[in-house]
GUNU-862442 format. One record per residue: residue number from 1; residue in three letters; x, y, z of N, C-alpha, C, CB in turn. Coordinates in pm, 1 decimal. Glycine has a CB too. Example, Ala and Ser with C-alpha at 12.3 -4.5 7.8 and 13.67 -1.06 7.14 Angstrom:
2
<atom num="1" residuo="ALA" n_u="1319.0" n_v="-569.0" n_w="780.0" ca_u="1230.0" ca_v="-450.0" ca_w="780.0" c_u="1320.0" c_v="-330.0" c_w="780.0" cb_u="1130.8" cb_v="-447.3" cb_w="904.6"/>
<atom num="2" residuo="SER" n_u="1285.0" n_v="-225.0" n_w="708.0" ca_u="1367.0" ca_v="-106.0" ca_w="714.0" c_u="1290.0" c_v="3.0" c_w="787.0" cb_u="1408.4" cb_v="-59.8" cb_w="572.5"/>
// end
This chain:
88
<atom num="1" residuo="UNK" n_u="-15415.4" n_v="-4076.6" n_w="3316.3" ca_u="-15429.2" ca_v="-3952.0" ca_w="3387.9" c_u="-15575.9" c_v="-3938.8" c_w="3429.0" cb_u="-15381.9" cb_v="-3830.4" cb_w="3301.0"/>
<atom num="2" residuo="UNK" n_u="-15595.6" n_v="-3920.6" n_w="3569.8" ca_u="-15765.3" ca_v="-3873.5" ca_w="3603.8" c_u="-15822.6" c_v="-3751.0" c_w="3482.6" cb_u="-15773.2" cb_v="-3781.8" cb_w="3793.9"/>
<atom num="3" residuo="UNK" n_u="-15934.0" n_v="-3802.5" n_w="3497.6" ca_u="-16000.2" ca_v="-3721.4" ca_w="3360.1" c_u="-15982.1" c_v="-3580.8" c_w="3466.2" cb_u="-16210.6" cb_v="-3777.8" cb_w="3287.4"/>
<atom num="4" residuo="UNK" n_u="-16000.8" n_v="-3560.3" n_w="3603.6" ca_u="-15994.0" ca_v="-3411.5" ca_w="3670.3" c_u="-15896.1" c_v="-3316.2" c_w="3606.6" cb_u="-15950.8" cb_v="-3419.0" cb_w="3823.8"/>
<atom num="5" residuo="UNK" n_u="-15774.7" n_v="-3400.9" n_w="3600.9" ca_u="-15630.7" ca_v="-3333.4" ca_w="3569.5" c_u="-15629.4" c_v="-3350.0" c_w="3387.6" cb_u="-15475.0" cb_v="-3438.4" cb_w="3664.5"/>
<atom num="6" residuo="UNK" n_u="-15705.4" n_v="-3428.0" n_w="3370.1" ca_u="-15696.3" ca_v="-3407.6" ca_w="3155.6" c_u="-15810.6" c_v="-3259.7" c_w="3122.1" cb_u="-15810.1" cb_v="-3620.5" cb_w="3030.5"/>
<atom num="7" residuo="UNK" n_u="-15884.4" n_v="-3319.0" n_w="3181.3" ca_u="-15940.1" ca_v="-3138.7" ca_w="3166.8" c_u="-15918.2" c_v="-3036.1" c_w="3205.5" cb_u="-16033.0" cb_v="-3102.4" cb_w="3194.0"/>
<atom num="8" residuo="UNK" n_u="-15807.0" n_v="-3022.1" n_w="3328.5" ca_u="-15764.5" ca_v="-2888.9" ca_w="3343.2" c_u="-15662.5" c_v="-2869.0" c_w="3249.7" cb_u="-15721.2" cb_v="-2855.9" cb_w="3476.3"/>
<atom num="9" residuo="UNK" n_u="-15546.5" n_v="-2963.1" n_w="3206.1" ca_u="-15474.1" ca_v="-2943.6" ca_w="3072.8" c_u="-15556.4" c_v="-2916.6" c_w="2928.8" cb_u="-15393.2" cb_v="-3071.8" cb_w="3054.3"/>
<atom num="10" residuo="UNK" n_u="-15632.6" n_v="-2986.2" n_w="2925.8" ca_u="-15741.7" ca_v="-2955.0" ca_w="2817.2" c_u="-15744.7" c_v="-2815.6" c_w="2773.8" cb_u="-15882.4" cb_v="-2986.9" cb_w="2867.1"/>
<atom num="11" residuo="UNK" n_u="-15812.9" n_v="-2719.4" n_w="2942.7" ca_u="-15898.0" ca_v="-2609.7" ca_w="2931.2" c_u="-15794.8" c_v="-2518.6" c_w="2925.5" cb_u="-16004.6" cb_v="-2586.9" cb_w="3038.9"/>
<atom num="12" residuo="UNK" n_u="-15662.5" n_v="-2576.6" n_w="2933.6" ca_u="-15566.7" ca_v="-2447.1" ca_w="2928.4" c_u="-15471.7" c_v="-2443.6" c_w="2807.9" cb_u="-15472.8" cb_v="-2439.8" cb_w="3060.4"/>
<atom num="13" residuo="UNK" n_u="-15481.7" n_v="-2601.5" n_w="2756.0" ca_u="-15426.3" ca_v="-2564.6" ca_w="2623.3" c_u="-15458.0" c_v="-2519.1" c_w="2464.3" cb_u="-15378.6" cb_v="-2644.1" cb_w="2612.5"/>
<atom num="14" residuo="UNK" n_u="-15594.6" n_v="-2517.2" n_w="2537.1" ca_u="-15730.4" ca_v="-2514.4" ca_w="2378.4" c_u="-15834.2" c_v="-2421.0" c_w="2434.6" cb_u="-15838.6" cb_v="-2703.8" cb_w="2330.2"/>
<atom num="15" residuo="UNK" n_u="-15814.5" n_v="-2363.1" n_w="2543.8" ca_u="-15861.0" ca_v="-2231.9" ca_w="2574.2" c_u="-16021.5" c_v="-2272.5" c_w="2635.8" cb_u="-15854.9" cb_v="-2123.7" cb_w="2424.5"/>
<atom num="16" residuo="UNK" n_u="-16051.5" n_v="-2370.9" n_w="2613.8" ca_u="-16193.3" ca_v="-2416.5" ca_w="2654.3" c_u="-16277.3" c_v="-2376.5" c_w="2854.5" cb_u="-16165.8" cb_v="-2609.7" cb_w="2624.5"/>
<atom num="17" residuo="UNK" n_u="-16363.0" n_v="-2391.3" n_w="2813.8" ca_u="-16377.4" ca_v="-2386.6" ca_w="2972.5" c_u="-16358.7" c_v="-2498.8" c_w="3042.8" cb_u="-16501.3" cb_v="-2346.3" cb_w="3015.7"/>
<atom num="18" residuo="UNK" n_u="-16356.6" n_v="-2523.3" n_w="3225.0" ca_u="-16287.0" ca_v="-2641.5" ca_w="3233.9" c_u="-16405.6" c_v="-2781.0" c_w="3229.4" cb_u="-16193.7" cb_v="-2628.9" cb_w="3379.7"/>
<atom num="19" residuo="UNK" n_u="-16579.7" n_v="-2732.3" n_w="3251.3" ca_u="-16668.7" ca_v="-2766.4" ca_w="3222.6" c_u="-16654.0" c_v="-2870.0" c_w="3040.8" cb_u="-16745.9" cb_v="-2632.9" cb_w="3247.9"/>
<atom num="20" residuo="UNK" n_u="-16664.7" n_v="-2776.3" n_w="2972.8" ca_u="-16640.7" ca_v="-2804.6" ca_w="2828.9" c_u="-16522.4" c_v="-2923.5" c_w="2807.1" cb_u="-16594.9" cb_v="-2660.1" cb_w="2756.0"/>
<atom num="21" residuo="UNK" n_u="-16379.9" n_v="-2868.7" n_w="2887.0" ca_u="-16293.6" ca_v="-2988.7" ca_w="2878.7" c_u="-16288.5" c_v="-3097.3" c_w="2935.2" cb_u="-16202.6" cb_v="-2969.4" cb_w="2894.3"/>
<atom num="22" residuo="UNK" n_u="-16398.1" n_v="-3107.3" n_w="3065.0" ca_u="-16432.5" ca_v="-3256.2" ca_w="3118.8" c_u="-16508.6" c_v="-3294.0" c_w="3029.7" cb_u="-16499.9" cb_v="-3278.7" cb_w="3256.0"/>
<atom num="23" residuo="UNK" n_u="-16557.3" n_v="-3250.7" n_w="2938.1" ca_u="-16718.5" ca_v="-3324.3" ca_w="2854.0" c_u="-16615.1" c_v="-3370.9" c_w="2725.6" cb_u="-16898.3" cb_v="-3169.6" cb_w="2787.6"/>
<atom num="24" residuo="UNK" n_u="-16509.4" n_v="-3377.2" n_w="2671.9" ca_u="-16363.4" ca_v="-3405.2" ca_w="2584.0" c_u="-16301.2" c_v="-3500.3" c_w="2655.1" cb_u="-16253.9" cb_v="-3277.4" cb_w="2566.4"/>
<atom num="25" residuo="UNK" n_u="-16252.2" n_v="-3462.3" n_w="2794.2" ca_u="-16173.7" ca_v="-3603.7" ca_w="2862.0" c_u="-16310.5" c_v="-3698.8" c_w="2856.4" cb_u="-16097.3" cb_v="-3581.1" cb_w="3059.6"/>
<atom num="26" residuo="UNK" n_u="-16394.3" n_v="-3698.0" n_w="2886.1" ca_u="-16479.4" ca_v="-3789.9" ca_w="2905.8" c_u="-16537.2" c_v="-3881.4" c_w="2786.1" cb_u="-16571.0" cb_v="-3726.5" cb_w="2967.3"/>
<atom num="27" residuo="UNK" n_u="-16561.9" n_v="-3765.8" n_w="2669.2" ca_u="-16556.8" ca_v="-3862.2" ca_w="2549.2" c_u="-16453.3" c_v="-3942.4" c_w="2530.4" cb_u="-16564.2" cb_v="-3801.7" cb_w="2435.4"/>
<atom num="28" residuo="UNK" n_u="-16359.4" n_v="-3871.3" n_w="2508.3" ca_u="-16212.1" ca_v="-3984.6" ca_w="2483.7" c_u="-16198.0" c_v="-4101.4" c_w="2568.9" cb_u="-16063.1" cb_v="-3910.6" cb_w="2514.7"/>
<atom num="29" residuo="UNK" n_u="-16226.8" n_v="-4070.1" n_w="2686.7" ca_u="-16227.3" ca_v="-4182.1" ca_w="2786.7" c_u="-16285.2" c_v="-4302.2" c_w="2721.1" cb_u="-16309.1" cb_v="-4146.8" cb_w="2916.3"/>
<atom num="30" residuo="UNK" n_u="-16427.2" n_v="-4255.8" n_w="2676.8" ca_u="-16518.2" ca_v="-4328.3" ca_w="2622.4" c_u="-16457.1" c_v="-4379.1" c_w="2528.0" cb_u="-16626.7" cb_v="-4272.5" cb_w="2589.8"/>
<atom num="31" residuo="UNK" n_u="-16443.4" n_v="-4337.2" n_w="2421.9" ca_u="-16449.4" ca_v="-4386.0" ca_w="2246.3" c_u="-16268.2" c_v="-4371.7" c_w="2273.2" cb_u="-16557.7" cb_v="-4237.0" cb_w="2081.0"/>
<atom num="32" residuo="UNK" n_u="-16186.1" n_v="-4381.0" n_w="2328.0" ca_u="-16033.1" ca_v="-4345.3" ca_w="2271.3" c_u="-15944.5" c_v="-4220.1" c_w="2206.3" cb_u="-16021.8" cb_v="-4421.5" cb_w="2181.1"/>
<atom num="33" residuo="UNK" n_u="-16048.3" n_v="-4095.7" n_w="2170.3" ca_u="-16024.0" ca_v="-4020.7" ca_w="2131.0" c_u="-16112.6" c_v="-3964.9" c_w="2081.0" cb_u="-15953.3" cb_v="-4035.6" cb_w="2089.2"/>
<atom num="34" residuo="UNK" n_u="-16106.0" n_v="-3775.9" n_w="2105.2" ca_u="-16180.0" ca_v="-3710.7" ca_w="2051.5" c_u="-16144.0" c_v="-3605.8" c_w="2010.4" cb_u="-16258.6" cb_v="-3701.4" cb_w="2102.1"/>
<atom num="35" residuo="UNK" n_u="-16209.4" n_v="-3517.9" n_w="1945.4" ca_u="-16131.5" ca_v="-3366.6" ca_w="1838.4" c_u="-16184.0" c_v="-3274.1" c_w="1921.0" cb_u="-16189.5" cb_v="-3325.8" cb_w="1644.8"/>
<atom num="36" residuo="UNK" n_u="-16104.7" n_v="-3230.7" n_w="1967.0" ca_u="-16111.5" ca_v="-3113.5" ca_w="2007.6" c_u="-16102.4" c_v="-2979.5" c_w="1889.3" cb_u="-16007.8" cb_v="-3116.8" cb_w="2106.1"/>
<atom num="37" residuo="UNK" n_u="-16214.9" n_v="-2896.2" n_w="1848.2" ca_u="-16269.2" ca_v="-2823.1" ca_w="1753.9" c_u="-16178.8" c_v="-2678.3" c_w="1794.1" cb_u="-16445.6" cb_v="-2823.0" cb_w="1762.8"/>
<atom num="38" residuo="UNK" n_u="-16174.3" n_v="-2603.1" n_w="1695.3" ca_u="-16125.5" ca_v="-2498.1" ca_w="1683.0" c_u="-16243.9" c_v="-2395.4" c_w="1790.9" cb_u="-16107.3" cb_v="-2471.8" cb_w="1516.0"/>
<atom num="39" residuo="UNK" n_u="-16166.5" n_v="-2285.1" n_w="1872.2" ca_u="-16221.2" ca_v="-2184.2" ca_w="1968.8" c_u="-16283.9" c_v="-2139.3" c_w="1838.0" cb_u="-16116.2" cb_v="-2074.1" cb_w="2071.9"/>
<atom num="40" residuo="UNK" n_u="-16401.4" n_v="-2080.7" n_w="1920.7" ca_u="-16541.8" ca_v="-1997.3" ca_w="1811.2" c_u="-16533.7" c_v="-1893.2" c_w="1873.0" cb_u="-16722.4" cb_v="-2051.6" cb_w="1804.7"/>
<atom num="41" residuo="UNK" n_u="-16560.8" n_v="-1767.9" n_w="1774.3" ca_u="-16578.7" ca_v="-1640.2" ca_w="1818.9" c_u="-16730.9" c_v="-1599.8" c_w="1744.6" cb_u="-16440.9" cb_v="-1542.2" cb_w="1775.3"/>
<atom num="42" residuo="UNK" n_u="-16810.6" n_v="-1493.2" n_w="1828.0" ca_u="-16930.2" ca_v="-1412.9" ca_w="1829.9" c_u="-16928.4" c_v="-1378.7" c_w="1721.0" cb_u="-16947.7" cb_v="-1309.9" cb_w="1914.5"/>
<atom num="43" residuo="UNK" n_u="-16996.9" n_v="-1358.2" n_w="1561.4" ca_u="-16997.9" ca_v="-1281.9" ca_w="1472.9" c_u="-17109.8" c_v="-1277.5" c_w="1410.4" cb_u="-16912.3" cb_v="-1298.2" cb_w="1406.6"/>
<atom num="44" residuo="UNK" n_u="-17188.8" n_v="-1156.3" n_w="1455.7" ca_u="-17297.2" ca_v="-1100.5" ca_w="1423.4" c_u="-17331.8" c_v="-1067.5" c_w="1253.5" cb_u="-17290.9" cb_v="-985.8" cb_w="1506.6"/>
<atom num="45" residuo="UNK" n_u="-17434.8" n_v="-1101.7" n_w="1252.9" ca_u="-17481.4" ca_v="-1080.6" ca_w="1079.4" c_u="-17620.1" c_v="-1045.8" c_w="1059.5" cb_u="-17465.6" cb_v="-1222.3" cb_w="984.0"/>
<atom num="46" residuo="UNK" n_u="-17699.3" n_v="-922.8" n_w="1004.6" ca_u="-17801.1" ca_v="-890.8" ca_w="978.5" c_u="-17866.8" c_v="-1027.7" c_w="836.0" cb_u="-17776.2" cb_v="-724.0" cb_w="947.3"/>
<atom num="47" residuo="UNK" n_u="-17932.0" n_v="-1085.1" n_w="882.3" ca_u="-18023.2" ca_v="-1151.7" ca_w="769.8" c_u="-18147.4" c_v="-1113.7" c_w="777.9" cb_u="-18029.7" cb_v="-1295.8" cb_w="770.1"/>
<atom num="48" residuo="UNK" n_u="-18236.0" n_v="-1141.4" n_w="658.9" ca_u="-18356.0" ca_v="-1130.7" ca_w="604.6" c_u="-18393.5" c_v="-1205.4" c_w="708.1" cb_u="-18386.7" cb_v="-1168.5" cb_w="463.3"/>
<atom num="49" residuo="UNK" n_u="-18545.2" n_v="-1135.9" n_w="743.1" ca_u="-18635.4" ca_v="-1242.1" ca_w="868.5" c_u="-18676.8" c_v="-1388.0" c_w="806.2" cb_u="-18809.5" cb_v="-1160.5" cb_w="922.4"/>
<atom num="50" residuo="UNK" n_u="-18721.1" n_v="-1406.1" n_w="684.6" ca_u="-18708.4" ca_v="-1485.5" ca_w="634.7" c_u="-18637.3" c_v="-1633.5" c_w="614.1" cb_u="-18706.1" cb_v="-1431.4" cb_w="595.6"/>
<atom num="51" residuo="UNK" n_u="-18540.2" n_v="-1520.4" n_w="578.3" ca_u="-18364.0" ca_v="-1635.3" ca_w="581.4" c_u="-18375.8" c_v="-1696.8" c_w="719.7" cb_u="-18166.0" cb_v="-1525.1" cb_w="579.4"/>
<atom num="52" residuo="UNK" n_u="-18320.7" n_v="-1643.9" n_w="804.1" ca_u="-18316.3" ca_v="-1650.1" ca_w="949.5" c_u="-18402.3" c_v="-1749.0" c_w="980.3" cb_u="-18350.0" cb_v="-1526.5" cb_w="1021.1"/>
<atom num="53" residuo="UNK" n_u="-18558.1" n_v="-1776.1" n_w="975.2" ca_u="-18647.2" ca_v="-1856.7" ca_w="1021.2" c_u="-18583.6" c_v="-1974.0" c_w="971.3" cb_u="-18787.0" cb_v="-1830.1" cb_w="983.5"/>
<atom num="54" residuo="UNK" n_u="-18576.6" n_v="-1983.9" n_w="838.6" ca_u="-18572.6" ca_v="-2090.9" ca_w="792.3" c_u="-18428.9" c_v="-2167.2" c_w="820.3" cb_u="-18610.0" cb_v="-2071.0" cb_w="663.2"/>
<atom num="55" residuo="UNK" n_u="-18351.0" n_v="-2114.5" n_w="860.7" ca_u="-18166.5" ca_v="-2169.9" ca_w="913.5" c_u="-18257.3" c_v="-2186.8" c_w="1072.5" cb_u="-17966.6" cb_v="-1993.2" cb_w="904.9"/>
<atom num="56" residuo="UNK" n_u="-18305.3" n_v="-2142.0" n_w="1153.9" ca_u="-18412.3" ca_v="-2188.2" ca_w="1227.0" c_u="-18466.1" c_v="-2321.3" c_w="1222.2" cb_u="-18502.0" cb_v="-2116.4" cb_w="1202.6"/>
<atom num="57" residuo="UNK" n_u="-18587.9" n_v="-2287.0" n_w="1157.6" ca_u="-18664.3" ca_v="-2452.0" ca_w="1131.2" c_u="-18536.8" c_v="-2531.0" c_w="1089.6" cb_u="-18804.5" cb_v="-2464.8" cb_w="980.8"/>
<atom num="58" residuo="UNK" n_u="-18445.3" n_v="-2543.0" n_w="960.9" ca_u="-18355.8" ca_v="-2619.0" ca_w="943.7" c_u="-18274.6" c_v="-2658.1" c_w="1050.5" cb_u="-18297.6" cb_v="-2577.2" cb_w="860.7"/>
<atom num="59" residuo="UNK" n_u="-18225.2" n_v="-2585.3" n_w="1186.5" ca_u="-18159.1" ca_v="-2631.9" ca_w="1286.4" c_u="-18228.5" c_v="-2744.9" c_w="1336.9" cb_u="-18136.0" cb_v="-2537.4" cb_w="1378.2"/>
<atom num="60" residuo="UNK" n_u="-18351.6" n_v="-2705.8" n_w="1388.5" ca_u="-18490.2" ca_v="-2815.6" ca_w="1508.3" c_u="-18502.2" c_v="-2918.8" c_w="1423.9" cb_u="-18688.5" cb_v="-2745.7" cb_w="1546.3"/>
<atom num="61" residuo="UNK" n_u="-18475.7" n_v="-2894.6" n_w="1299.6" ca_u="-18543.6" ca_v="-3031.5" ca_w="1212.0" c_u="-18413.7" c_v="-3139.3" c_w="1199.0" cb_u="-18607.6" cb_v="-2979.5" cb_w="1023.0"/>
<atom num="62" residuo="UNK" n_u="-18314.0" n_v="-3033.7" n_w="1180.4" ca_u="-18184.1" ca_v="-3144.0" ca_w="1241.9" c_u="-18121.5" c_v="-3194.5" c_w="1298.6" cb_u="-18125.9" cb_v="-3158.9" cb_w="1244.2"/>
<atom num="63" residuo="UNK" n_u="-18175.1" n_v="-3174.5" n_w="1427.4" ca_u="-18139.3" ca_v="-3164.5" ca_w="1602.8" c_u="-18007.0" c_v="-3088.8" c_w="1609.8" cb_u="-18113.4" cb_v="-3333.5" cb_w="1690.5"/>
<atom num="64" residuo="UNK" n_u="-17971.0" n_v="-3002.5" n_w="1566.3" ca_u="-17838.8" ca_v="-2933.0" ca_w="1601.7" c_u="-17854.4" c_v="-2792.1" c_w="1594.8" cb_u="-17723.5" cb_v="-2972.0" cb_w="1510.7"/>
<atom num="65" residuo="UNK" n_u="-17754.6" n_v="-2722.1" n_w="1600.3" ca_u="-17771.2" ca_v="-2590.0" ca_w="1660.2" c_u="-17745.4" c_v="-2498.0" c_w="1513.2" cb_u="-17649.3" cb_v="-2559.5" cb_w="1802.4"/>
<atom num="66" residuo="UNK" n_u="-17768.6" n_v="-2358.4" n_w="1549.5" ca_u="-17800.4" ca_v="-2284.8" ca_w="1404.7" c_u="-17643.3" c_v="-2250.1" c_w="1378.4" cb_u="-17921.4" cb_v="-2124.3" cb_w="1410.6"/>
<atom num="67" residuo="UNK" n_u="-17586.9" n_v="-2274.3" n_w="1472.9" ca_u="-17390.9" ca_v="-2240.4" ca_w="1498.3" c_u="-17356.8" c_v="-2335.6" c_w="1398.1" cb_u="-17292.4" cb_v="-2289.3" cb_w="1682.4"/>
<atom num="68" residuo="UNK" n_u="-17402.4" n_v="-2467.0" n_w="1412.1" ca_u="-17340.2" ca_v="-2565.8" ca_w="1345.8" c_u="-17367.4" c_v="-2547.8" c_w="1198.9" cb_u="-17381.6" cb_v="-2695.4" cb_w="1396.6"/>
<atom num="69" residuo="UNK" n_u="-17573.5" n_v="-2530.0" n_w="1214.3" ca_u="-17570.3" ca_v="-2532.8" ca_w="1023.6" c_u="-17517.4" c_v="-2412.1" c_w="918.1" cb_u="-17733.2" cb_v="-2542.9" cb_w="969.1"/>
<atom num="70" residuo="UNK" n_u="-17505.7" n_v="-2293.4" n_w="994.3" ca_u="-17396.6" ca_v="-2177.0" ca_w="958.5" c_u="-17249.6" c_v="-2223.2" c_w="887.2" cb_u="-17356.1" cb_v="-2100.7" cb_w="1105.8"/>
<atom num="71" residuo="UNK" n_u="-17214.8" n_v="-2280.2" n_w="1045.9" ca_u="-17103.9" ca_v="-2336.8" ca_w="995.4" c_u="-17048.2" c_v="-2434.6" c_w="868.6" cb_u="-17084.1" cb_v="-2381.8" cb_w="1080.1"/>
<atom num="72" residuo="UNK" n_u="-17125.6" n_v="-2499.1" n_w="876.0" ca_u="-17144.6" ca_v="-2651.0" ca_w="802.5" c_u="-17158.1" c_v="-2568.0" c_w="630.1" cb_u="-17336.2" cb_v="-2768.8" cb_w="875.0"/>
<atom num="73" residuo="UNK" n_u="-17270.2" n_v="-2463.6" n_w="605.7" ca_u="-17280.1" ca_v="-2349.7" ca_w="515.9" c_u="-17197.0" c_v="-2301.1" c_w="474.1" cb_u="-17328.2" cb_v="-2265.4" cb_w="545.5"/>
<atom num="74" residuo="UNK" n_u="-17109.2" n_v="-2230.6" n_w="545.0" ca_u="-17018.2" ca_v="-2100.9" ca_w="502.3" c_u="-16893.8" c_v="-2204.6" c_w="463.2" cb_u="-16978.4" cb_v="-1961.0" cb_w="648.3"/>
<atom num="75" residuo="UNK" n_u="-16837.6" n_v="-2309.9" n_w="497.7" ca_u="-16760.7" ca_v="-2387.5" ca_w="497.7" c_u="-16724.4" c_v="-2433.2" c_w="347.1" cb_u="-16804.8" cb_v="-2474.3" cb_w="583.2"/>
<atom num="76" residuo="UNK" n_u="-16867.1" n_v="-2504.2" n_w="354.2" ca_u="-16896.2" ca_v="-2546.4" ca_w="212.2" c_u="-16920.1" c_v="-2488.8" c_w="99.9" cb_u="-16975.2" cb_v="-2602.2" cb_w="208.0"/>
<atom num="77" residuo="UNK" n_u="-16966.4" n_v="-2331.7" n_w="107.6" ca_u="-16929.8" ca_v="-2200.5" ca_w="27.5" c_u="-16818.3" c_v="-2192.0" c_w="-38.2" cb_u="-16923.0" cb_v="-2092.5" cb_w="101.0"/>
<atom num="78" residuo="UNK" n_u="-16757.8" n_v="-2153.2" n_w="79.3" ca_u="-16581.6" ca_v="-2087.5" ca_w="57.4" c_u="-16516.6" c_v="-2189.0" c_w="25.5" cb_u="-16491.6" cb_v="-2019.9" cb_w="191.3"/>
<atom num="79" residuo="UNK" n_u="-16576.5" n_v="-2345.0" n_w="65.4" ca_u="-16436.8" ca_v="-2423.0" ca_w="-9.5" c_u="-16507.8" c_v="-2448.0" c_w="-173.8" cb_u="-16382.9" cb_v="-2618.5" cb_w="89.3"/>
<atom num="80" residuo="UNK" n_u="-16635.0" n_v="-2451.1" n_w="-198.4" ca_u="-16676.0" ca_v="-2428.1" ca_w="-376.8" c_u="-16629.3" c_v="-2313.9" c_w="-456.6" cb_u="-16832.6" cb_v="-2409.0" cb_w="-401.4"/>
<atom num="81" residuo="UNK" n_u="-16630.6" n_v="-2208.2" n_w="-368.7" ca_u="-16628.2" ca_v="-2049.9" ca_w="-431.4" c_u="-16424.8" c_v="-2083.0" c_w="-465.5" cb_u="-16693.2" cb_v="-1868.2" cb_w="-260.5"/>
<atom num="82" residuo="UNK" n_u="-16290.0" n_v="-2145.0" n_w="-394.8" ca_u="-16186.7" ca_v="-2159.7" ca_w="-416.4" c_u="-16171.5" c_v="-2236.6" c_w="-528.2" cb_u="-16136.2" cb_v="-2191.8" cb_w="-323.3"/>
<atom num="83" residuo="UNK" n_u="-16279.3" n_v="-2358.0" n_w="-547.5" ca_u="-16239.9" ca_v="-2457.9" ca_w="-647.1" c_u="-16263.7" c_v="-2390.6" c_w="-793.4" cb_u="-16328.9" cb_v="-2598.4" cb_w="-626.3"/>
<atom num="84" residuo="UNK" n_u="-16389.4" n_v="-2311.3" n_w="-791.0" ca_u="-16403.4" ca_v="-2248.4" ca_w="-914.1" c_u="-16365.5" c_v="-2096.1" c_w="-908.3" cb_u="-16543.0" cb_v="-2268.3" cb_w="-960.9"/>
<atom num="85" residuo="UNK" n_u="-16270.6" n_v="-2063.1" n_w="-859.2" ca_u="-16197.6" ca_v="-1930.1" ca_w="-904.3" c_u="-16053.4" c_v="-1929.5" c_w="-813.5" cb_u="-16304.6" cb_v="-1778.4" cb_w="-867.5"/>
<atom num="86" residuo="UNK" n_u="-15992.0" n_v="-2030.4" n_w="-875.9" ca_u="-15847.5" ca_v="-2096.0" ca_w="-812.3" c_u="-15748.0" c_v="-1974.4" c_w="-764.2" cb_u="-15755.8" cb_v="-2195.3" cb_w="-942.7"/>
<atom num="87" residuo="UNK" n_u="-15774.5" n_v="-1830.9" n_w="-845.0" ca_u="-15676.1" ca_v="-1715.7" ca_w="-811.0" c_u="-15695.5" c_v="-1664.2" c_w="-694.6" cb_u="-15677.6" cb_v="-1607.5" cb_w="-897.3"/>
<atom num="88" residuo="UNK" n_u="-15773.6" n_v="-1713.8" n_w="-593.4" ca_u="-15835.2" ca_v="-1637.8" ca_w="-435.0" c_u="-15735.1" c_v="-1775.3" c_w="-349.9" cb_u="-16088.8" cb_v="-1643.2" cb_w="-396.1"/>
// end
């Protein structure tokens, strides 16, 4: 299938934009396959200025974005916080 027409199926079945779903057909093209990630929603959180800088510097120092090391964070939280209190 032209990657034109895999990314408009893409962007309409995973909600993506159709930008975003050519940059997916195009990996796959590449490598054979790629994951298409769960839709992200906006969710605002007051942190310490502190905190904040430093999930900051920790992003630039890892070349990735502060979305990701959040993510990558809260992830790894909630799946420790289940293992040691199995009744949640």
């Amino acid at each position: 299938m032209p990657a034109a027409e895999a990314a408009r199926v893409l962007a309409g079945r995973f909600g993506v934009s159709a930008r975003q779903a050519r940059r997916y057909a195009d990996q796959a093209r590449a490598s054979g396959r790629t994951e298409v990630p769960e839709a992200s929603v906006v969710f605002t959180v007051k942190l310490p200025a502190a905190l904040a800088g430093r999930v900051r510097a920790h992003a630039r120092e890892s070349e990735t974005t502060i979305s990701a090391v959040v993510t990558r964070a809260l992830t790894e939280f909630l799946a420790r916080g289940r293992r040691n209190n199995p009744r949640r």
